[in-house]
Structures are given as C-alpha cells and as structure tokens.
N, CA and C atoms as a LAMMPS dump frame, in Angstrom:
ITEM: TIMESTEP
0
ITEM: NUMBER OF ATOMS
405
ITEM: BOX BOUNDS ff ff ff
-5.0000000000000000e+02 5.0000000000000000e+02
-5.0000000000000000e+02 5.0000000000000000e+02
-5.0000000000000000e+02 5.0000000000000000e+02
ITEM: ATOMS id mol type element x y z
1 1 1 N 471.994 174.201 97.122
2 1 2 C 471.988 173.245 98.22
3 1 3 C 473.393 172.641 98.316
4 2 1 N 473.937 172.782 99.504
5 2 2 C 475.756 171.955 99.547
6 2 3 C 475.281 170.313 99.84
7 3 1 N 476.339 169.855 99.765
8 3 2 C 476.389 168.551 99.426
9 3 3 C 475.357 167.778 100.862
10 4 1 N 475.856 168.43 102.143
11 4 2 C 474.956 167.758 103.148
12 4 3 C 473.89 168.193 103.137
13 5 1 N 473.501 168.981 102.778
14 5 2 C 471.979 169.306 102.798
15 5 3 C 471.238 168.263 101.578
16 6 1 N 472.017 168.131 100.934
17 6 2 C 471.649 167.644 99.543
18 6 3 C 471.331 165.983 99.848
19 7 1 N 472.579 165.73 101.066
20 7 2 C 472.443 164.481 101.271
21 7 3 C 471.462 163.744 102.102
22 8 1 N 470.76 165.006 103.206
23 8 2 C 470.014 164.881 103.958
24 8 3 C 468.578 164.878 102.844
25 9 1 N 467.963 165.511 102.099
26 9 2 C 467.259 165.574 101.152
27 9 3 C 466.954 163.886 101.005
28 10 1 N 467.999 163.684 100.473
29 10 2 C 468.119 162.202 99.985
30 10 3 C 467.75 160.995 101.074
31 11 1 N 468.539 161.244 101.998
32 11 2 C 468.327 160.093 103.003
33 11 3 C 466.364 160.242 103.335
34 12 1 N 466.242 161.879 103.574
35 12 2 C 464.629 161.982 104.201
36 12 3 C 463.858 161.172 103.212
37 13 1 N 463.957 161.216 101.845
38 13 2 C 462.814 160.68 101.231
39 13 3 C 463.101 159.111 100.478
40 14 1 N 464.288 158.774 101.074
41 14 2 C 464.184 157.583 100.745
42 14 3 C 463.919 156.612 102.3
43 15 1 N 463.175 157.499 103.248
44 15 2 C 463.258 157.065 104.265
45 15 3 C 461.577 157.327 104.029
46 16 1 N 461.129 158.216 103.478
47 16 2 C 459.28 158.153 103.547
48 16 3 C 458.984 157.438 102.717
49 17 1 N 459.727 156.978 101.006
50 17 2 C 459.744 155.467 100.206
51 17 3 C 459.778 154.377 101.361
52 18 1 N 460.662 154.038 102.277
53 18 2 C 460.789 152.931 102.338
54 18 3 C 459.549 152.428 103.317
55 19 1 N 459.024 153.633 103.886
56 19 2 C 457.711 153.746 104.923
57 19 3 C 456.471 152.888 103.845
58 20 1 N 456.575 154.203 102.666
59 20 2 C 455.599 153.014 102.084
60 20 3 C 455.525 152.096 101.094
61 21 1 N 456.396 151.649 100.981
62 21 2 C 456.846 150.069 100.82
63 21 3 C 456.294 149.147 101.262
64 22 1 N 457.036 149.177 103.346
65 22 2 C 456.292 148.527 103.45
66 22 3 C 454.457 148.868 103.812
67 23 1 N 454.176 149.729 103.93
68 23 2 C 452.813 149.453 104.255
69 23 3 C 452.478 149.234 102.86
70 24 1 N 452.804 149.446 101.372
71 24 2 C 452.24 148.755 100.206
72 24 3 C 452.578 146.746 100.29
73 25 1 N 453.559 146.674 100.426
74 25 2 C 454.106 144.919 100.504
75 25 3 C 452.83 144.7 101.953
76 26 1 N 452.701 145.341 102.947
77 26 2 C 451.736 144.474 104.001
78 26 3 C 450.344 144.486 103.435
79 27 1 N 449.804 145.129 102.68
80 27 2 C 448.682 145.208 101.721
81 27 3 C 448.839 144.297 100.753
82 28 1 N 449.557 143.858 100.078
83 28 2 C 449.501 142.847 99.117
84 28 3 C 449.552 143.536 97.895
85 29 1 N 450.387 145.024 98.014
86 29 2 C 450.617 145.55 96.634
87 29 3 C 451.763 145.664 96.295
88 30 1 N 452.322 144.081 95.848
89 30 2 C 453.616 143.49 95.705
90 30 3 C 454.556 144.104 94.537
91 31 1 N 453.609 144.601 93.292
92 31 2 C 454.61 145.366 91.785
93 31 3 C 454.803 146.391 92.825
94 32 1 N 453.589 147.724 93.267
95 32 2 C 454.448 148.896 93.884
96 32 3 C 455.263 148.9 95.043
97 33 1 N 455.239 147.965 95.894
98 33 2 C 455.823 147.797 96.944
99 33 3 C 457.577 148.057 96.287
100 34 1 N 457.763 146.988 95.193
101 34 2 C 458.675 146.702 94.77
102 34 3 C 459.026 148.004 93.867
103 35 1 N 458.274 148.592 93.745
104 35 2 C 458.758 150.377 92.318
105 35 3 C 459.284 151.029 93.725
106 36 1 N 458.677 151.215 94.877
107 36 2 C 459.298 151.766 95.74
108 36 3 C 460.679 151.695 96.634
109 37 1 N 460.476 150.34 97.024
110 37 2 C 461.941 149.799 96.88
111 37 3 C 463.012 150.422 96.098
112 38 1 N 462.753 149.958 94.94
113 38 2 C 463.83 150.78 94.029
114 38 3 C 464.251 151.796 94.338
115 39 1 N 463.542 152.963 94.518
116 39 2 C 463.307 154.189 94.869
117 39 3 C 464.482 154.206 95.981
118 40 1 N 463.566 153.705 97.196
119 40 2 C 464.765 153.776 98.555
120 40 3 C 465.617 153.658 97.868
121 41 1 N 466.822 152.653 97.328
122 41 2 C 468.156 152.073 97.121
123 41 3 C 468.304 153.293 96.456
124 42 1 N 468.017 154.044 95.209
125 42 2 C 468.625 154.486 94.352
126 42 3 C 468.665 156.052 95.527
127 43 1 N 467.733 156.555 95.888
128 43 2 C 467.834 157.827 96.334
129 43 3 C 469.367 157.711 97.602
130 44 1 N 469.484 156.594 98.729
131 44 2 C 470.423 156.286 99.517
132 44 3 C 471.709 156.451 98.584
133 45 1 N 471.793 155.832 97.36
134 45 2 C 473.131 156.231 96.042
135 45 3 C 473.709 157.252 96.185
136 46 1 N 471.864 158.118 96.216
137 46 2 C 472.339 159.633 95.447
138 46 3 C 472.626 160.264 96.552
139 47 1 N 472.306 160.075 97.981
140 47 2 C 472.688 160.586 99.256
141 47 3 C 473.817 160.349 99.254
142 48 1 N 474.932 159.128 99.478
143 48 2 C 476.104 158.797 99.116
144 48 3 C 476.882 159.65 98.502
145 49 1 N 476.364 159.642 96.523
146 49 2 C 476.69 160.24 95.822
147 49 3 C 477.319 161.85 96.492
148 50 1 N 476.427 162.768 96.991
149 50 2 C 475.675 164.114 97.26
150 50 3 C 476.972 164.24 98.113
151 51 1 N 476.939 163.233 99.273
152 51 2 C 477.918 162.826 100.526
153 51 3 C 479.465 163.177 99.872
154 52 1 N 480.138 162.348 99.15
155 52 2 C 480.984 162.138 98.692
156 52 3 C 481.685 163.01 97.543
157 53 1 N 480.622 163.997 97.401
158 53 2 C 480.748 164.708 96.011
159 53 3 C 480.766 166.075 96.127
160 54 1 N 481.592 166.797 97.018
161 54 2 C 481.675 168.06 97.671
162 54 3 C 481.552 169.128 96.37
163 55 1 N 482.309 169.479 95.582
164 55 2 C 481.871 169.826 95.307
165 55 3 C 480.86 170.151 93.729
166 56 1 N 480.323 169.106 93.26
167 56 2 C 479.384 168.498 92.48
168 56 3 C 478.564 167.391 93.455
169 57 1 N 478.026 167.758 94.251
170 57 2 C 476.711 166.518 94.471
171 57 3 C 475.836 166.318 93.903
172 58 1 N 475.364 166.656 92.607
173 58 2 C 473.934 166.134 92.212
174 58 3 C 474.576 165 91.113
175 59 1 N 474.283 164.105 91.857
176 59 2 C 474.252 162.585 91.363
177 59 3 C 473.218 162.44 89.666
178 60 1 N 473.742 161.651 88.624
179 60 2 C 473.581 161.885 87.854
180 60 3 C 471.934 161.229 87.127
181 61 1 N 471.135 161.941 86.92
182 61 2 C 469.597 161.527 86.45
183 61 3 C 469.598 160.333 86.249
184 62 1 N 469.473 159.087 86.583
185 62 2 C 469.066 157.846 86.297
186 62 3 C 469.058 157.232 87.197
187 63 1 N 468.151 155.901 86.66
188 63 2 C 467.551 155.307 87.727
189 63 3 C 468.062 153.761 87.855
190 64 1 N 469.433 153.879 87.203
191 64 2 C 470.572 152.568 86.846
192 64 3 C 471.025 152.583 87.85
193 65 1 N 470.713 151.704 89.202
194 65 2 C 471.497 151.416 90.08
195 65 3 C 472.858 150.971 89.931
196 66 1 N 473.126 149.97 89.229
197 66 2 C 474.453 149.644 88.735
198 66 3 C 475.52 151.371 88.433
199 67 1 N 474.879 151.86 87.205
200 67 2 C 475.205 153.11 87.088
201 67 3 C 476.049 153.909 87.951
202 68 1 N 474.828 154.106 88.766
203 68 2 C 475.043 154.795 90.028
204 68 3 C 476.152 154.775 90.796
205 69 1 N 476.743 153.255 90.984
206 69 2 C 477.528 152.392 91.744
207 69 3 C 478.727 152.593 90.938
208 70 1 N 478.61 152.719 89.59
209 70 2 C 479.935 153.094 89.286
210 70 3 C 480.774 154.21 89.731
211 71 1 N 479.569 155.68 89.02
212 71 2 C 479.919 156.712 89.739
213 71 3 C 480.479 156.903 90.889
214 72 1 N 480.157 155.609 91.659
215 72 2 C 480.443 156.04 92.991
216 72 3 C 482.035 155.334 93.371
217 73 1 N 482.375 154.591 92.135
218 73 2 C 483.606 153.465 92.203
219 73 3 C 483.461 152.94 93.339
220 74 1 N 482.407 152.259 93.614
221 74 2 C 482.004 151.385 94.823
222 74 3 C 482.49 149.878 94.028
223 75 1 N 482.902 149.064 94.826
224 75 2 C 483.282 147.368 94.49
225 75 3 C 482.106 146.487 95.086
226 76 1 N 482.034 145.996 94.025
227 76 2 C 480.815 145.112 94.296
228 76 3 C 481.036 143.79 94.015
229 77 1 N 479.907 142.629 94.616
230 77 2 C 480.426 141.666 94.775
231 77 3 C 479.709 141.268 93.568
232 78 1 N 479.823 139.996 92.772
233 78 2 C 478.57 139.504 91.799
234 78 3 C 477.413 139.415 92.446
235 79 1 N 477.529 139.001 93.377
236 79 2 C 476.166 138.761 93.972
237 79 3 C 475.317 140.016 94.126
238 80 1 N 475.887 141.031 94.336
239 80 2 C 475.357 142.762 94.813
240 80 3 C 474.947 143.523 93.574
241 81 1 N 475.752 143.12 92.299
242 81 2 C 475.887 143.209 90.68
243 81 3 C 474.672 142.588 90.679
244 82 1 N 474.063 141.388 91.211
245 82 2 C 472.681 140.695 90.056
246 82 3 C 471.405 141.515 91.097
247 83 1 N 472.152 141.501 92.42
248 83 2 C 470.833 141.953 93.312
249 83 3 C 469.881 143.335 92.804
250 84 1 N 471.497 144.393 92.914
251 84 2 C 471.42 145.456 92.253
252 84 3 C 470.466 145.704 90.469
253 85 1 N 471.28 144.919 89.95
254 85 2 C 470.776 144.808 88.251
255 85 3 C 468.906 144.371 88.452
256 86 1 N 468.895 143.492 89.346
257 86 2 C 467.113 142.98 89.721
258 86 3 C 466.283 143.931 90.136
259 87 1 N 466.759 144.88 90.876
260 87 2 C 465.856 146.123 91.845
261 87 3 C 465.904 147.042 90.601
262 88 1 N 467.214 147.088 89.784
263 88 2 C 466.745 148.223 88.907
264 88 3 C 465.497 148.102 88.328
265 89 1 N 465.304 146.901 87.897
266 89 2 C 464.082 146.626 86.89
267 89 3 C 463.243 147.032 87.604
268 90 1 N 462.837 147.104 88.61
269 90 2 C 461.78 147.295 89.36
270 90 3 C 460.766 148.598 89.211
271 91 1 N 461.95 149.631 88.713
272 91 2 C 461.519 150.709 88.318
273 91 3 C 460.713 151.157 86.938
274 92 1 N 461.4 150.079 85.819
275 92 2 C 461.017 150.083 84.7
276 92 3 C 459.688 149.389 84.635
277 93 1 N 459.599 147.957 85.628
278 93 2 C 458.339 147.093 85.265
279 93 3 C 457.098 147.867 85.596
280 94 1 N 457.087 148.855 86.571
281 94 2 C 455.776 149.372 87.15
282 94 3 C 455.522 150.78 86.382
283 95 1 N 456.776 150.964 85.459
284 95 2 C 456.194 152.483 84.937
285 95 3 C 455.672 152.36 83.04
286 96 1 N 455.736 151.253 82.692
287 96 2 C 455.459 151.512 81.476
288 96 3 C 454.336 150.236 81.267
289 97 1 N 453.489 150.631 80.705
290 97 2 C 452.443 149.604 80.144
291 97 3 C 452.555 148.354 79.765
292 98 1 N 453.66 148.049 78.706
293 98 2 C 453.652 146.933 77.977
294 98 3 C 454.915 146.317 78.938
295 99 1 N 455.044 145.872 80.409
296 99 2 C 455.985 145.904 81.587
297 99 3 C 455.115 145.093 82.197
298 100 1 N 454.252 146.352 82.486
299 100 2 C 453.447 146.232 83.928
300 100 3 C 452.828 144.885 84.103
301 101 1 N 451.882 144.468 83.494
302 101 2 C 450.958 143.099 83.559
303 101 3 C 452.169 141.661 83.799
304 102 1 N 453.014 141.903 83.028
305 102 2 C 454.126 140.715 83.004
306 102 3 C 454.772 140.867 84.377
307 103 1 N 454.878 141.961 85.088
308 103 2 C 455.813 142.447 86.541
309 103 3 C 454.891 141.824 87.334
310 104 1 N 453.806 142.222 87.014
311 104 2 C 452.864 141.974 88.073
312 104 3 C 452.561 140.473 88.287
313 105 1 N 452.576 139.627 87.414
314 105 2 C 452.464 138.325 87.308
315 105 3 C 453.442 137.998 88.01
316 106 1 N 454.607 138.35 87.826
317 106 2 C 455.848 137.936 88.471
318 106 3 C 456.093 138.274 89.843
319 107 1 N 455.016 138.994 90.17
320 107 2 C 455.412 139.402 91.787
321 107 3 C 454.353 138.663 92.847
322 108 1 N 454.774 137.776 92.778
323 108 2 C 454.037 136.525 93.882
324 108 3 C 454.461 136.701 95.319
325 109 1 N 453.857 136.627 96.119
326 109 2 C 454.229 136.907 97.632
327 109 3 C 455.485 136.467 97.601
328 110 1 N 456.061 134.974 97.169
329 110 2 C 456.711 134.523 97.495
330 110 3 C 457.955 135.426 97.003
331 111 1 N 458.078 135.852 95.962
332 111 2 C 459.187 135.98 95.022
333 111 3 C 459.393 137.733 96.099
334 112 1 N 458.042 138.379 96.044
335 112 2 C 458.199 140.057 96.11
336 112 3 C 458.658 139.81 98.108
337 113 1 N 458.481 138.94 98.826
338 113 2 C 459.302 138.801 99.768
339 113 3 C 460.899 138.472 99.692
340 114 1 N 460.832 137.876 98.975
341 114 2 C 462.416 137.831 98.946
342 114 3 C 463.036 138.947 98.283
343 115 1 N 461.992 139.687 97.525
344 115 2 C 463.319 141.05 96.992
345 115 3 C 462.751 142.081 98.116
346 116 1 N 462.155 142.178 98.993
347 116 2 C 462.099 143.132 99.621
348 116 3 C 462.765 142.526 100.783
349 117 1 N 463.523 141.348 101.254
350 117 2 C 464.592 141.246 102.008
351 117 3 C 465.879 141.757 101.637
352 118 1 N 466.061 141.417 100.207
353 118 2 C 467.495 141.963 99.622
354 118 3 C 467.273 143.458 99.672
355 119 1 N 466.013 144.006 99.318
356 119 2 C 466.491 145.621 99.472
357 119 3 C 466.368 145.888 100.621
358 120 1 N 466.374 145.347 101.918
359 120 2 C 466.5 146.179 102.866
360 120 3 C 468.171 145.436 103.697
361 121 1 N 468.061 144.655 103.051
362 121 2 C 469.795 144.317 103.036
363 121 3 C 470.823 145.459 102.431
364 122 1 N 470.434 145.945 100.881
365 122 2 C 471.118 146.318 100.755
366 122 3 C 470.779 147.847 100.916
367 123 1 N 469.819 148.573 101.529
368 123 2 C 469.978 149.541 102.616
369 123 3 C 470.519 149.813 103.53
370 124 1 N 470.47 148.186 104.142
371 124 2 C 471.733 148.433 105.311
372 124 3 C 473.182 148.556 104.74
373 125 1 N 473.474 148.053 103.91
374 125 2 C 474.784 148.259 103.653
375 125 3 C 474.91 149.973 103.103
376 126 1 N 474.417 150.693 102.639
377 126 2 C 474.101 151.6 102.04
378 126 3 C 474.203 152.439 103.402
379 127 1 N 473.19 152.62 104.274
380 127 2 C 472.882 153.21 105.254
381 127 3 C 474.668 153.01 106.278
382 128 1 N 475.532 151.607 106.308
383 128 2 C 476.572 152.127 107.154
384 128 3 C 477.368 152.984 106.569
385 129 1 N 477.666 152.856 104.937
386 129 2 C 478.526 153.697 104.5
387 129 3 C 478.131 155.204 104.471
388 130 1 N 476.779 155.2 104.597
389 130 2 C 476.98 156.942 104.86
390 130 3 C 476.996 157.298 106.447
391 131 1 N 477.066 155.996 107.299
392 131 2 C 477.594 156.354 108.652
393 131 3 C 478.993 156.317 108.397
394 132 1 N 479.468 155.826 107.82
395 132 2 C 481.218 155.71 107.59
396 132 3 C 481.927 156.98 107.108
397 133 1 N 481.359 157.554 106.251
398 133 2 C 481.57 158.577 105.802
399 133 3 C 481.416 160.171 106.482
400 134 1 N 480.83 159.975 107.555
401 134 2 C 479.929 161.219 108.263
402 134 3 C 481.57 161.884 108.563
403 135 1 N 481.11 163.064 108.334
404 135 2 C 482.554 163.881 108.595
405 135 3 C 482.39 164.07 110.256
C-alpha cells in the first residue's frame, strides 16, 4: 500500500470511529465513547504519519499519542501535551480490567463532554494539516 492509499485507509476509519463515538456518547456510553475517541485522534496521526512518510508510511504500533506526535516532530503547545497525554489514557482505561471500573466512575456526563469537545478540537486541527499537506 503507498503512502496515500495508506493515508486514505487511515482517515476512512477514523472517520467510522468517530461516527460511533458519537452515537456511543448520545447513548450515555461515556468510557466507550471516550476508547473511541482515542481511536479517531490516533488513527488521523497515523494518516498524517502515512501522509508525510513517503517512503516508510506505516506509522509506528502504539497507541501513545504523544509518541506519535513526536514521530511526527509536530510542536505542541502544553496545553495540546496534557490534552493529548488525557485521550491517550482513554485507550488504556477501557481495555484492561483493573482500569475499567475506576474509568468508568470517572466518566460523568459532565467530565466525558468536555473530552469529547477537546477531541474533536483536536481533529480539527489534525484534519487541516492533512489538508495542508495534500500534494
């Protein structure tokens, strides 16, 4: 697969994540809403990544947004650093047992609305740079 195909890959299914997101967050299934989330941001990375990476695009196995962001020597602000570092967890709280019950406590309408504003914030930012980039 070359890098745009690779990148298109990426964008498609972090575009059927972010579908159900929200229809999980409008249900009131605030931990997965939020595992999915994650998902979107990190796969948009690896589209980036894929984008940018002619010839090596496969962006590297993990699910370290921060990580990711290095690879990509993207500059980030602190604020994008804690947003980022918060969504990662997101991935970890919903996949392992001794996580889950404590995530889930923690994901109160109130709280799992406000991180599903920041991740679709920082989709958009995500989403212009691979308009920026379009050859």
């Amino acid at each position: 697969m070359n890098n745009i195909d690779l990148m298109n890959y990426w964008i498609e299914s972090s575009n059927e994540d972010y579908n159900v997101m929200n229809v999980l967050h409008n249900n009131k299934k605030n931990s997965y809403s939020l595992f999915f989330g994650q998902m979107v941001i990190e796969k948009l990375l690896k589209a980036l990544y894929a984008k940018n990476n002619k010839e090596a695009p496969y962006a590297p196995k993990t699910h370290d947004l921060l990580y990711l962001t290095e690879k990509l020597n993207l500059e980030l602000t602190e604020k994008q650093e804690i947003t980022l570092n918060e969504i990662t967890t997101f991935n970890l709280s919903t996949r392992y047992d001794d996580y889950k019950r404590a995530f889930y406590n923690k994901c109160t309408d109130e709280y799992t609305n406000e991180q599903i504003n920041k991740i679709k914030e920082v989709k958009l930012w995500l989403e212009k740079m691979l308009e920026k980039h379009e050859d």
